[in-house]
Every structure is written in structure tokens, then in C-alpha cells.
N, C-alpha and C positions, 0 to 999 in steps of 0.2 A: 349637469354631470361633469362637465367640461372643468370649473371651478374646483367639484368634488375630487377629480382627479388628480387636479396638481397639487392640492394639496397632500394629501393620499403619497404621492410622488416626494414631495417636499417633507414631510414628516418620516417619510422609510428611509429614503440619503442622508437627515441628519441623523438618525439613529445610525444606520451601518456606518456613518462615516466617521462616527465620533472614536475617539481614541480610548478611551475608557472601554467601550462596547465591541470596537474591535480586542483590546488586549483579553477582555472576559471571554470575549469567545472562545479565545484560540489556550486559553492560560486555564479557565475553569476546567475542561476533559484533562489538563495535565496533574491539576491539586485532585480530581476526585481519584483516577485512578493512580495516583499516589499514595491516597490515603489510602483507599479499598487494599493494594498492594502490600503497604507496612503493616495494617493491621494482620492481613495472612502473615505475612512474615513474622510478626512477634507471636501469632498462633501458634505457628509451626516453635519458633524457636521455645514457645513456653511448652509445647506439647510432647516436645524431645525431651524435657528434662522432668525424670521420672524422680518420686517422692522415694525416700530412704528410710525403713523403720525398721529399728530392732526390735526385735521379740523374745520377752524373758520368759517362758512358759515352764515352770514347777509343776504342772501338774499331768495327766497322762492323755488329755483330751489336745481338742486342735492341734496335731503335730503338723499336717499340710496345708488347714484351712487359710493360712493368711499371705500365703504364696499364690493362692488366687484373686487376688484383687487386683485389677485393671489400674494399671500404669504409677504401680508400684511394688519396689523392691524391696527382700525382707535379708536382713542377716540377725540369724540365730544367733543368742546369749546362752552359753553352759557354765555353769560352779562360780557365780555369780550373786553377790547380795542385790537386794533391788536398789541400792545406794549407787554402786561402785556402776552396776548396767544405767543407771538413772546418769552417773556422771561420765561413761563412757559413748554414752549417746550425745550427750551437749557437747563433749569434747571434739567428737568426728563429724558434728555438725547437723546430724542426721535429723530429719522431721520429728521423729517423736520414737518411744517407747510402749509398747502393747505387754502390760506386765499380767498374768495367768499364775494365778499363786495355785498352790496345791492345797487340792481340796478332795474328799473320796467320793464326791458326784459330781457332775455336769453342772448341777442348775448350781449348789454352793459354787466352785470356780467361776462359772459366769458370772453371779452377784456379786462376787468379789477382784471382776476383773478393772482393772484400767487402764487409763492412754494417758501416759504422761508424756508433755511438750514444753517447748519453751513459750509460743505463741498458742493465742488460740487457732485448733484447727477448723477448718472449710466445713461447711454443713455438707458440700457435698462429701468428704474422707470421710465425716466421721456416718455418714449415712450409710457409707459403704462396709465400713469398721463392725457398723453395729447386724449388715444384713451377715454378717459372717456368724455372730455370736447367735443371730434367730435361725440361720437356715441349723444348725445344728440341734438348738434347743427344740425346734419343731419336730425335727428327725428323733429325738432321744425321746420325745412325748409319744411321739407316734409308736416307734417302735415299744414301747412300755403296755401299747395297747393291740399289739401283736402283728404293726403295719413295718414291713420291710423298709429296706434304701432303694429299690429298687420300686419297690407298689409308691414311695414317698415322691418321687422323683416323679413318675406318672400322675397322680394326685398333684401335684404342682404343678402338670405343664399349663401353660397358658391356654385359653379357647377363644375364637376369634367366630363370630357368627357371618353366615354369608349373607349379602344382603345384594339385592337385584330391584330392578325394575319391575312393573307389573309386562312389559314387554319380554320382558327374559334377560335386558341389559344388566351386564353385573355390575355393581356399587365400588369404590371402594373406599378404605377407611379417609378420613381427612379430604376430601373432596372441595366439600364447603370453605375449608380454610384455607387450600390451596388457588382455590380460584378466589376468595375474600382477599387474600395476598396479592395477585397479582391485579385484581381491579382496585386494590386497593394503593399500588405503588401508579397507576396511570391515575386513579383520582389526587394523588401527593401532586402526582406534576401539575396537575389542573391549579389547583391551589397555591403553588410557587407561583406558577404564568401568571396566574391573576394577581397575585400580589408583587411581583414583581413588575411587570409590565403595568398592571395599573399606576400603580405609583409612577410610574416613566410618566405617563398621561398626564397624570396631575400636575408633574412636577415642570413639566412641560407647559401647563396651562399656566401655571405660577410665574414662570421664567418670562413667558410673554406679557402676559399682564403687567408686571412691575418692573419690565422693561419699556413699556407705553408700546411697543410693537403691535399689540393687538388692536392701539385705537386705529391704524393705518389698514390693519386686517381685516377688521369690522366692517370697515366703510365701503369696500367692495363683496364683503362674501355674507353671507348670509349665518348667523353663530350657528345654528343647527348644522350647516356643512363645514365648518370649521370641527365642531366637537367630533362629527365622524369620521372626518378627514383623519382627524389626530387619533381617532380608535384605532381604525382600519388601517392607517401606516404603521402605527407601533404596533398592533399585531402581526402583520406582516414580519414586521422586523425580529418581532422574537419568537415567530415559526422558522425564519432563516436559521437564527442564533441556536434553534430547537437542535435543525434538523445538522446541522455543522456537528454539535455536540455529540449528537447521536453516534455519527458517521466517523469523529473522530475518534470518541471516545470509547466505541468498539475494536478497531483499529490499536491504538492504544493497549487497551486490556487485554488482546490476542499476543502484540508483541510482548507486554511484559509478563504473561506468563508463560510464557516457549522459553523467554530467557534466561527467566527468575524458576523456571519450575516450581512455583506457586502450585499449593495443591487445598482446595475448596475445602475439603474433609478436615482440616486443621481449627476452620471456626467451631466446626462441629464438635471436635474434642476439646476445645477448648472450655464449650459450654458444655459440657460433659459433668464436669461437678457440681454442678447444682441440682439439687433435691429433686426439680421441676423437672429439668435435663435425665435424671437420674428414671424417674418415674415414665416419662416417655420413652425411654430407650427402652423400658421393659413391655411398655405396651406396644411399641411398634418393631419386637422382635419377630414376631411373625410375620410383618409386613416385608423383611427383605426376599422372603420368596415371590414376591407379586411386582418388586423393582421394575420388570420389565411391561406391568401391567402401567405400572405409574408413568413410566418413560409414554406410552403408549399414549395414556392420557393427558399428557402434557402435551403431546404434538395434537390432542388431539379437538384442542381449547382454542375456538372460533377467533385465531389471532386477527383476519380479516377485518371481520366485524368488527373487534374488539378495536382496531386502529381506525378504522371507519367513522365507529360512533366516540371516540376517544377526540376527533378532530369536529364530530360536529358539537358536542357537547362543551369540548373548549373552547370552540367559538363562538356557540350563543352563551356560556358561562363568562368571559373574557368581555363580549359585548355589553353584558348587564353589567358590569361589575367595572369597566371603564367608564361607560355612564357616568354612575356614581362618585367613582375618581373624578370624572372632568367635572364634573356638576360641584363637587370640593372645590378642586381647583381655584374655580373659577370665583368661590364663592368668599377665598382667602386673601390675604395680601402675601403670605408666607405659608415654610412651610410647617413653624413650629405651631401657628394656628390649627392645623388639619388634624393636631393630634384629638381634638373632643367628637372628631368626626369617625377617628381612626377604627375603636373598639366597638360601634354598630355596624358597619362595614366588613370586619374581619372575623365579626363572632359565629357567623351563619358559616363560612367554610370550616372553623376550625369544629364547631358543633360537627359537621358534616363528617369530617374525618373518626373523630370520637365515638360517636352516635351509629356512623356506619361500620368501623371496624365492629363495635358491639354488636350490634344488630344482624349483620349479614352473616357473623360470622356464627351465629347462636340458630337464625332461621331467618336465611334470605329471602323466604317470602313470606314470613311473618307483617304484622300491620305495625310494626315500628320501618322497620326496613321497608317498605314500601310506602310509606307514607313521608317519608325523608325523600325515596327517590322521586317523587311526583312532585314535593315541594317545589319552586324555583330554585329559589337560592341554596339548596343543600344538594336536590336532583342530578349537577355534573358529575359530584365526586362518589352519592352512594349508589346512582344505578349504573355506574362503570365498576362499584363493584360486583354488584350484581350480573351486571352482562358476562361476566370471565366466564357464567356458568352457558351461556348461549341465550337464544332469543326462540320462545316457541316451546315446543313439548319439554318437559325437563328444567327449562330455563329462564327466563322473564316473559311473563304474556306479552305476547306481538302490542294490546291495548294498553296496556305499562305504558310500553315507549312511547309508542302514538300518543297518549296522553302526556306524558313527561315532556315529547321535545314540542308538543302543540303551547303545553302551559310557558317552557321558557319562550318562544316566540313571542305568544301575548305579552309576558313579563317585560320582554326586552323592549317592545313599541313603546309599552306603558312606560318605561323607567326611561327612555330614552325622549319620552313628550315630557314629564315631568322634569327629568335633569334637562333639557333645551330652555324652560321656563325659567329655571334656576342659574344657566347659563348664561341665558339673557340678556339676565339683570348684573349678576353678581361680574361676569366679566369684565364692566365698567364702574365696577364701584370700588371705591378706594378706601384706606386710611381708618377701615371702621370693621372691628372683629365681629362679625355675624354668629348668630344666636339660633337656635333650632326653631325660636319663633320668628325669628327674620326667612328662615326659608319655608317657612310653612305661610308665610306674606308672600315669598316672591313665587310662591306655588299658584298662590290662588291672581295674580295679574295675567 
């Protein structure tokens, strides 16, 4: 143990101490919340500036309808050819022209309306455009069949089913995807750590190697304590790096939005014009009376637990998955060799990210999503999605996890006797690019 620890010791001081790893630490929280920062700001600055349409309307329908559309402006055209309105719209630069010819019905005028532009316009305007020309034609159908503006207007409104627990707990809408979101932004981190930090591992095993340093290393330490020496400091090293970023980068984002009066609801409008954007705003109008429902259950989401099994599942996910890194390493002269190694390595987490957002987010206890989370190697990132929902009634069977963090355990001994065998050998061996049947040979010594 004695051994274990200075190495352990030796491998966290060259990481913290190195100049590169110091600058990331401290220089990453300043680029992210920079970026996060500009984008609100061109949000905001794109969300202020409201679209400009004239409206040439000959006919005796839509006189207010197009003054209604959401975050745009209209100015009226009178005693106007559609030419002279057509060139006086290019002229003032304006978004487009909504020309309404005269016609003695609703439904002719509609079939013969247009939007002339310069460019083409947004699926989300012209969706908008067009729900203006439906909501009326609906209304003129209806009333033809002796339905009011007012019974149409009711007949429209939205209906929202209440949905509950068999306990009497009340449901509410998007639940699954809110907690899929937020296990699924701590399974991202998982995924970065190990790919980043692994790679540290390797590249570390490389450095020594073909520096001959390890033959001197070798000859007193035993490679099995040498590989987890180099695990367990570089993880170390980038739970510091973790928890720096966190601490700053919170810090950071408080001050520059007090400053900047940055305002969140700006992305929101932003993605506002799109079809998708467009369709959800209508189904989740009824949902801002329950806001305070959602606040509710946003605090009310086991962040505990959720950070709990967030560091143990990064840590036996980090363990297996360094393994594997060192067991590369070891097994290369360089590090443009490690690319054949690279893409069976990295495809189980990105599977996991893919596979889990789908899955969890359609039915988190379905037998895809549960069968990803027991996996090993996909298990860190899909049942951290899963857990946002809790652990127990409601939430992942208590036997899930027990089974999940029992399987990576086994996995990790396994993959860590198997890369030790791999380690070995391949640590001493030089000058000759290794073959998937070369480590299935150095498997079975």
C-alpha cells in the first residue's frame, strides 16, 4: 500500500502541477461562461428586433387579424397597386408584404392570398402567417353552420387531463423529460471525465514508456500498482479540476448576470420560431398556471442522491474505462497507434448517451432503458438518467441499482485483471504496432 500511495501521490502533483492543467482549470469556467453569456446576449439582442410587414388588404376580411402575431409589426397599405406596395416594401426594407386581393368571400380572398418577400421566409413566420388565415376560415366554416365567435372560441380551448398517482400524488405534464434532462446533463459529465481523464492515463502511460522511465519503475513496483496508482491520482486530479470548475463557474455566471442583466427567457424566444417551438408553446399554455407546481418539483428532485450516486457511478465508470486507457497505453509506442483502439472504447459511452436520451425519455422503465442501465459500460450514464426520477416507489427499483453498481464492481476487477495481463507485457515491449490478436495472446499469459 505504501508503494500504491506514492505513486497515487506522484501522479495527482504531476497532473495539478502541470501548466497546461493549471491554465484549463482556471481559463475553462471563464470560455464557458462566456460563451453561455454571448449567446443570451445575441438572444436578447436578436429577440428585440421585431419583424416589419406591410399589409395590402383589398378586401373587406382580416382588417385586425395580422396585428396579432407575436413579435411583429404591421403597417397598413391604402390606394396602392400590388407593384408600387410590392416596391415600397423592398424599398423600406421591411420583411415582407401580406397581399389580400379583393374577393366577395372569405375562402376566394384566402385562396388567393400571398406573402411576398425578398428572401425566403422562417417556417416558424410563415406558420404563424398561415394559423391567422386558419383561425378565421375555421370561424367562417363554423359560423355558416350556426356556431358563434364566442361557442368557437370555447370549442377551441385547449384540454389538459389531470393525471395522479394511484396514491393521490399529482403528475405533471413533461416530468419524464425534465428529470431525462437533468440525468442526462450529469451522464454528459460522466462521459467527458472519462474521456478526458482517460486519455490523461494513457497518455501518461505513453510518455513513460517511451521515455524508458518505466523500465526503472517496473523494477521496484509491481505494474498492477503502477496502473492504479496512475488511475486513482488522475482521477483524483480531475474531481479537483471537477469541483474548482463548479465553484467557479457558478460564481462567474451570478456575477455576470447581476451585471450584464442577462435574462434566461431570451433563448426561449428565440427558439420561438420554429414549427417544434411554435407547437409546444401551444400545448404547454395551460401549463403556466401550474409554474409554481413545476418550481415545486424541481426542488423537489433527490439532488442528494442524485450527487451521491453521480460520484459513485463516476468512479467505478472512470475505473473501468482507465483500465482500458492504461491497458492501450501500455500496449502502444505512440499515441497515433491508439487510434484502432480508439472507436471500441468510445462507442459504448456515446451508444449510452443516444440510446439513453431515447429510451428514458419515451419510458424510463421500459426494457430498453433498463437494460442499458444494468449494462457496465452504458449503466453510468443511462441510470443517472434515470435516478433524477428518485430510487424506490415511483422511481428506479432499489434491485436496479443494487444490480447496476454490483455488475460494474464485477466488471471493474474483471477489466482491471485482464488490462494488468495486458499491462504486463505490453509496458516492455517496443518498436512493434500491436494487433487485436496480439492482445488476445497477451490475455491468455
Amino acid at each position: 500500500m505504501g508503494k500504491l500511495s506514492l505513486i497515487i501521490k506522484r501522479e495527482y502533483l504531476a497532473k495539478v502541477k502541470n501548466k497546461s492543467f493549471i491554465i484549463m482549470t482556471f481559463l475553462s469556467p471563464v470560455l464557458m461562461v462566456g460563451m453561455v453569456a454571448l449567446v443570451l446576449y445575441l438572444a436578447m439582442l436578436n429577440g428585440s428586433d421585431k419583424r416589419v410587414i406591410t399589409v395590402l388588404n383589398e378586401s373587406s376580411f382580416y382588417t385586425d387579424d395580422f396585428g396579432k402575431m407575436e413579435d411583429v409589426s404591421v403597417v397598413k397599405l391604402k390606394n396602392l397597386t400590388l407593384e408600387q406596395a410590392k416596391d415600397s416594401t423592398e424599398q423600406l426594407g421591411y420583411y415582407g408584404l401580406v397581399h389580400v386581393p379583393n374577393a366577395s368571400t372569405l375562402e376566394e380572398a384566402t385562396k388567393e392570398s400571398y406573402f411576398y418577400s425578398k428572401e425566403s421566409p422562417t417556417d416558424g413566420f410563415l406558420k404563424e402567417l398561415e394559423d391567422v388565415f386558419q383561425y378565421r376560415l375555421k370561424q367562417k366554416r363554423l359560423e355558416s353552420l350556426g356556431v358563434s365567435e364566442d361557442q368557437y372560441a370555447a370549442i377551441s380551448k385547449n384540454f389538459s387531463i389531470h393525471t395522479a398517482t394511484f396514491q393521490g400524488k399529482e403528475n405533471l405534464k413533461g416530468l419524464n423529460e425534465l428529470n431525462a434532462i437533468i440525468g442526462g446533463g450529469f451522464g454528459y459529465l460522466i462521459m467527458m471525465f472519462i474521456i478526458i481523464y482517460g486519455s490523461f492515463v494513457m497518455r501518461s502511460v505513453i510518455e513513460e514508456k517511451t521515455s524508458r522511465v518505466i523500465e526503472v519503475i517496473i523494477s521496484s513496483v509491481k505494474p498492477f500498482q503502477l496502473m492504479m496508482g496512475k488511475i486513482i491520482g488522475t482521477s483524483l486530479a480531475g474531481v479537483t479540476q471537477f469541483v474548482i470548475w463548479v465553484v467557479s463557474g457558478s460564481i462567474l455566471f451570478l456575477v455576470v448576470f447581476l451585471i450584464f442583466d442577462l435574462d434566461m427567457e431570451a433563448l426561449e424566444n428565440a427558439g420561438s420560431g420554429l414549427p417544434q417551438a411554435k407547437a409546444m408553446n401551444v400545448a404547454s399554455s395551460g401549463m403556466e398556471e401550474n409554474i409554481q407546481q413545476y418550481a415545486e418539483m424541481f426542488l423537489q428532485i433527490p439532488w442528494v442522491s442524485l450527487f451521491s450516486f453521480f460520484l459513485v457511478y463516476f468512479i467505478l465508470g472512470y475505473l473501468i474505462y482507465s483500465s482500458i486507457y492504461a491497458a492501450i497505453g501500455a500496449a502502444v509506442d505512440n499515441e497515433t497507434d491508439t487510434q484502432q483502439f480508439m472507436l471500441p472504447v468510445i462507442s459504448p459511452l456515446m451508444l449510452a448517451i443516444y440510446v439513453g436520451f431515447i429510451s428514458v425519455f419515451s419510458n424510463p422503465h421500459g426494457p430498453v432503458a433498463v437494460g442499458f442501465s444494468l449494462f457496465p459500460l452504458t449503466s453510468p450514464i443511462v441510470m443517472l438518467m434515470r435516478l433524477s426520477s428518485g430510487v424506490g416507489e415511483g422511481g428506479v427499483p432499489v434491485w436496479q441499482l443494487v444490480v447496476s453498481i454490483a455488475l460494474l464492481i464485477v466488471t471493474f476487477l474483471s477489466i482491471v485483471w485482464l488490462a494488468a495481463k495486458i499491462y504486463r507485457i505490453g509496458i516492455l515491449m517496443y518498436g512493434k504496432k500491436p494487433s487485436y490478436k496480439d492482445l488476445y495472446k497477451w490475455l491468455k499469459y
